[in-house]
Every structure is written in C-alpha cells, then in structure tokens.
C-alpha positions as CSV (number, residue, x, y, z in Angstrom):
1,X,99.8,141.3,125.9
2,X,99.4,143.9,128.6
3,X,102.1,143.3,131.7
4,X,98.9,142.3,134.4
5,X,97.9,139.1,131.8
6,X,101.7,138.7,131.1
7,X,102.7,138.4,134.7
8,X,99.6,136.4,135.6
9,X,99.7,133.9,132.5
10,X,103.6,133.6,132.6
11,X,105.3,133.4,128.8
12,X,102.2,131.7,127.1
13,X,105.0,130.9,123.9
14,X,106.3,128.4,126.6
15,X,102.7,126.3,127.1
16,X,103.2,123.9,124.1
17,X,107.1,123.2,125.0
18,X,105.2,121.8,128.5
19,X,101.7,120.3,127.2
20,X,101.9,118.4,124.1
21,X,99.8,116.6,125.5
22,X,97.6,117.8,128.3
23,X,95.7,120.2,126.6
24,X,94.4,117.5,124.4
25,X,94.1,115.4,127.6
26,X,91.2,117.8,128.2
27,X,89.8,117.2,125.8
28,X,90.0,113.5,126.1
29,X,88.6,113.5,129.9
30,X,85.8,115.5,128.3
31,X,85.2,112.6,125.6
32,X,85.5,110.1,128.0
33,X,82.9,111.4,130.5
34,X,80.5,112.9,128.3
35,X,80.6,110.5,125.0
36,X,82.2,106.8,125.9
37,X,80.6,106.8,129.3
38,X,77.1,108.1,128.2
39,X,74.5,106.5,128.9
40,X,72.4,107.2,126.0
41,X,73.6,104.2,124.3
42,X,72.4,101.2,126.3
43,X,69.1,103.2,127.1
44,X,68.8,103.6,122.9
45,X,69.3,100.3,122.8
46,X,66.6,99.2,124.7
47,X,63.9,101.8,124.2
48,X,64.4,103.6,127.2
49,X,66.2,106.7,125.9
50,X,63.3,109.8,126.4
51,X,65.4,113.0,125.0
52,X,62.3,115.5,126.5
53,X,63.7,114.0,129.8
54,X,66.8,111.8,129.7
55,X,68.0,112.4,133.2
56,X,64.7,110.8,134.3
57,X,64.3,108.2,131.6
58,X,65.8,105.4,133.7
59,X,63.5,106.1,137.2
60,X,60.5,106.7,135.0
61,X,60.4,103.7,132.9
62,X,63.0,101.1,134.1
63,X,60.9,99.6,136.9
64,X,58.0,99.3,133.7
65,X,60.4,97.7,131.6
66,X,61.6,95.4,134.1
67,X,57.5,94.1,134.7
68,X,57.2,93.9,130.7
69,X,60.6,91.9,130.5
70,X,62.4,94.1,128.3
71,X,65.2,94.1,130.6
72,X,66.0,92.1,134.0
73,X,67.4,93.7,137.3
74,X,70.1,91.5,137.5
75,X,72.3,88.6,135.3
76,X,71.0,88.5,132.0
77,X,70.8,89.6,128.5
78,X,69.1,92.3,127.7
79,X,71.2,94.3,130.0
80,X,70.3,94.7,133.5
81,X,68.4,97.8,135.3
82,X,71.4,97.8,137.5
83,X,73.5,98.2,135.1
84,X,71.6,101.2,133.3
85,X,71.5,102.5,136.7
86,X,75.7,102.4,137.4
87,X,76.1,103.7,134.1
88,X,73.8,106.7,134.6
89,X,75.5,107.2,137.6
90,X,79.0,106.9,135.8
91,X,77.9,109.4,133.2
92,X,76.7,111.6,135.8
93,X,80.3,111.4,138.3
94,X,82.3,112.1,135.0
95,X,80.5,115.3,134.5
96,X,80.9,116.1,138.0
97,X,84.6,115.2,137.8
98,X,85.7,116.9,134.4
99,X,86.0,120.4,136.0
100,X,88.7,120.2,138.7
101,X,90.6,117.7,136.3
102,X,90.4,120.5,133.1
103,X,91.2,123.4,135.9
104,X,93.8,121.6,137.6
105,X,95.5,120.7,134.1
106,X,95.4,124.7,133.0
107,X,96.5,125.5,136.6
108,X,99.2,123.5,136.7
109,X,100.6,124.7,132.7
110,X,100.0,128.3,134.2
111,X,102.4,127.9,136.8
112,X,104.6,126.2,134.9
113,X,104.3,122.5,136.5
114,X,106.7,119.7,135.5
115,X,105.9,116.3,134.3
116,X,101.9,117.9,133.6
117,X,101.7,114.7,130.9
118,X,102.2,111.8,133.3
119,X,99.7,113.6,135.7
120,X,97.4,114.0,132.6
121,X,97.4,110.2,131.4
122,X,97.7,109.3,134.7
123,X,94.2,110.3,135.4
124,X,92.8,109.3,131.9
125,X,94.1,105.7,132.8
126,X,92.6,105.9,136.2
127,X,89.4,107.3,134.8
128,X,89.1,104.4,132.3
129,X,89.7,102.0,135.2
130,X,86.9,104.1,137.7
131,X,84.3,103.6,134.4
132,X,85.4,99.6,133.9
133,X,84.9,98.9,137.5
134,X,82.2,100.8,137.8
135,X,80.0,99.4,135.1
136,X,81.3,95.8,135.8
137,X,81.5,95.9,139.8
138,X,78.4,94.8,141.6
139,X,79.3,93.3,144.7
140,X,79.3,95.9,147.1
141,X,82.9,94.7,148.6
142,X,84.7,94.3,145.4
143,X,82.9,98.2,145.3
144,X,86.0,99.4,147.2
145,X,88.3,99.2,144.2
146,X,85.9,101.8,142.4
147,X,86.2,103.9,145.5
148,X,90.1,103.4,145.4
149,X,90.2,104.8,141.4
150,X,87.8,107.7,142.3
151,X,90.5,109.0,144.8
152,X,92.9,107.8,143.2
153,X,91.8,110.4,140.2
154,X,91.6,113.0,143.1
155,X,94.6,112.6,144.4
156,X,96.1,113.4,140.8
157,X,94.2,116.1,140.4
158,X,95.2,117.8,144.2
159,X,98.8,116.7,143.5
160,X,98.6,119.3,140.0
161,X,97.2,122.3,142.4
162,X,99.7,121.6,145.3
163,X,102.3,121.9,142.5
164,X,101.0,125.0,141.0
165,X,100.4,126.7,143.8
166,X,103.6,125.7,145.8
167,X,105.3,127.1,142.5
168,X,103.3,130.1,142.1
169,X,104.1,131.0,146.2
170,X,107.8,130.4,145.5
171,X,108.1,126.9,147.0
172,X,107.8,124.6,143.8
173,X,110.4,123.1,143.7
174,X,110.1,120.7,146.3
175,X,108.2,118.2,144.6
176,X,109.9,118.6,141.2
C-alpha cells in the first residue's frame, strides 16, 4: 500500500483485532432499517403495496382504503392508516439515519477508537427501541420517548466522530 493510503488508513492488519463486530454492525443497521423496518410488508398485506410507486402508495390509496374498510385510521384489526403511516415514516428515518451511523463506525476503526463494539450495539439496541416505540407510540406525549432514542442514537454516533477526530488531532486519549 503506497505510504499516502498507509498513513491515512493507519495499519489496516490491525481493523479486525478492533471490530469483530462493528463492521458487521453495519451491516446489521443496514438490515434493520432497510428490511425489518420496511414497510412493504404491512402495505403487502393489505393490498396497498404499488412497486411502480411505493413511496406514494400509502398517500395515494390509504385514505380510499380507509372509505372501503379495508383498514381503519385508528384501534383495530386490519392494521391502522396510522400505523402504515409511522411505519413509512420509520422506514424512511432509518434510511436517512444509516449513513452517519456506517461513517461514523469506519471513522472511528480508522482512527483507531476504543470500545467501537459497545458504541456499535449500543446504537443497534437504541435503534430497535426508536422502531418499537415508534410503531407502537401514538399518543403524542408518550412521543417524547421516541424523540429521546433518536438522539439518543445521535449522540452515539457524535460520541464515535469526537473520538476519532480527537485521536486523529492527537488528543484521544481523553475520553479513552
């Protein structure tokens, strides 16, 4: 490796001594977001899925469904608008979300970050618990605990770049 990518990348021999598991935390967070929080399953479920158009699937024909009882807006089995709604929106936030997690993971093994694996299922655990309360909270007080896991998962992911950087500037060690 040529001494600009060596300097820059640090001894990349040294990344699986420090991630056995963040890299595949990535991957995980990526699973998570773009798989277990999809939305594509309730709206298959109910006829609403439109592949030509599926970020528009729920606007276009929810409201229609709703008139034709297929589904209700609120308590009830089949599954609620709302709910089809909060899980688009989930789906959506964890897309949104995945980059600075993934970046801040390969930021922090580049600069050579302790204890990257706590930070890592740290945020997978608060991720499952943003998705749980999102899909389940619907009072809009009881909303605040979403809010709390969303910068919660944040803070985790600021925390990895302070670190990095702090390390990379000569300074790491003070939160080590």
């Amino acid at each position: 490796m040529s001494g600009l990518s060596t300097s820059f990348l640090g001894d990349i021999s040294s990344w699986s001594r420090k991630s056995s598991f963040s890299g595949s935390a990535i991957i995980v967070a990526f699973v998570l977001g773009h798989v277990v929080f999809s939305a594509r399953y309730l709206k298959q479920k109910y006829g609403l899925d439109d592949n030509t158009s599926p970020r528009r699937d729920i606007a276009d024909k929810g409201e229609e469904y709703m008139r034709k009882g297929r589904i209700t807006r609120e308590q009830g089995a089949p599954p609620q608008l709302n709910l089809l709604h909060r899980n688009q929106a989930l789906h959506e936030n964890s897309m949104e979300h995945f980059p600075l997690f993934a970046s801040s993971v390969l930021f922090a093994l580049m600069t050579g970050v302790s204890h990257i694996n706590a930070f890592a299922l740290a945020y997978l655990g608060i991720r499952a618990g943003y998705g749980a309360s999102y899909l389940a909270i619907k009072d809009k007080k009881a909303s605040v605990l979403r809010t709390a896991f969303w910068w919660s998962g944040n803070l985790v992911c600021f925390a990895m770049i302070v670190k990095g950087a702090r390390r990379l500037v000569g300074v790491g060690r003070m939160w080590e």
